[in-house]
C-alpha positions as semicolon CSV with decimal commas, in nm:
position;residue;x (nm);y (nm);z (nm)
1;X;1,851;-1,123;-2,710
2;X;1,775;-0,779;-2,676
3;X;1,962;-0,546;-2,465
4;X;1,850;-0,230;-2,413
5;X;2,046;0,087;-2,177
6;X;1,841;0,234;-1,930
7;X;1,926;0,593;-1,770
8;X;1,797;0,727;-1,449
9;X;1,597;0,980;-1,585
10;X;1,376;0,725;-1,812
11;X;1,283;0,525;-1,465
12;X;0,965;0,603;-1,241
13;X;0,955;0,490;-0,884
14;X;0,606;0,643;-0,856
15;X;0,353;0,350;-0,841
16;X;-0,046;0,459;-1,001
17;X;-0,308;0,494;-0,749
18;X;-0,466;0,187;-0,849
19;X;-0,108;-0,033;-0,753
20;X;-0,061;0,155;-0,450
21;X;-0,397;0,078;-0,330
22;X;-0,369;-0,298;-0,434
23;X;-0,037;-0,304;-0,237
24;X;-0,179;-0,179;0,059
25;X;-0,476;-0,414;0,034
26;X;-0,234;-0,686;0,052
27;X;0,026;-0,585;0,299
28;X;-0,283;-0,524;0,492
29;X;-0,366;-0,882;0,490
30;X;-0,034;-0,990;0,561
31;X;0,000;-0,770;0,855
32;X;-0,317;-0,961;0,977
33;X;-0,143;-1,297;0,958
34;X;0,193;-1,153;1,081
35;X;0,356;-1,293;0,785
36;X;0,708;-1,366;0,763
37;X;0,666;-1,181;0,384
38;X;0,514;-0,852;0,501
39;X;0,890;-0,743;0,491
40;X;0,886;-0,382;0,663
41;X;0,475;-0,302;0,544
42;X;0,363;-0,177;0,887
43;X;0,027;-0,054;0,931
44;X;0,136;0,294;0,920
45;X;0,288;0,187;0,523
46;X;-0,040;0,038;0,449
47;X;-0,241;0,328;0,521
48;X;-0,022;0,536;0,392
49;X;-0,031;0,353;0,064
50;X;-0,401;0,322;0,096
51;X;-0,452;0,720;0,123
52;X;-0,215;0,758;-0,200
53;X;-0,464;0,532;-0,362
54;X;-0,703;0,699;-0,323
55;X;-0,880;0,847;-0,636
56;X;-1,023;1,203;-0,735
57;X;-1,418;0,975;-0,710
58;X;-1,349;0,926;-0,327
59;X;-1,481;0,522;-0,384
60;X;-1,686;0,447;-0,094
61;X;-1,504;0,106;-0,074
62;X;-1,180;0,242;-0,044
63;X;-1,245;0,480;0,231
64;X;-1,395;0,179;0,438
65;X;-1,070;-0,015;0,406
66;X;-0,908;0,334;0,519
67;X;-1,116;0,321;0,811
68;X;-1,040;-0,026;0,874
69;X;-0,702;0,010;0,843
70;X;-0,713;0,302;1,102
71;X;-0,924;0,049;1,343
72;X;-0,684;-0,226;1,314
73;X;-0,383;0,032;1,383
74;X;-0,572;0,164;1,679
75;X;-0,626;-0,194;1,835
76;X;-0,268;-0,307;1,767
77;X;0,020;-0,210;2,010
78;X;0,291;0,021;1,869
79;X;0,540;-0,175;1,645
């Protein structure tokens, strides 16, 4: 076994673009259900997550699910 120490300073909470995008993508869909496992990922965290992963390209495909995300928010009541 291997045991290694671990400071504060050597840990990143800071998720890449890529994850935060993938997170959103799914919290997204669980939102949609109304699953039990969407934990606290409102709409407003999904988007928010969404923008952050966005890249530098602007990917057509992610700024449709923006959009969407911003429809689905619109339609929904106020959580």
């Amino acid at each position: 076994m291997l045991a290694v120490a671990v400071r504060a300073g050597d840990f990143s909470c800071t998720a890449s673009p890529d994850t935060q995008f993938a997170a959103a993508v799914a919290a997204f869909g669980m939102n949609l259900r109304d699953s039990k496992h969407r934990g606290s990922a409102n709409l407003g965290a999904v988007h928010e997550w969404a923008r952050n992963g966005q890249n530098t390209a602007r990917n057509e495909y992610r700024n449709d699910f923006i959009h969407l995300v911003e429809r689905a928010a619109a339609l929904r009541p106020r959580e």
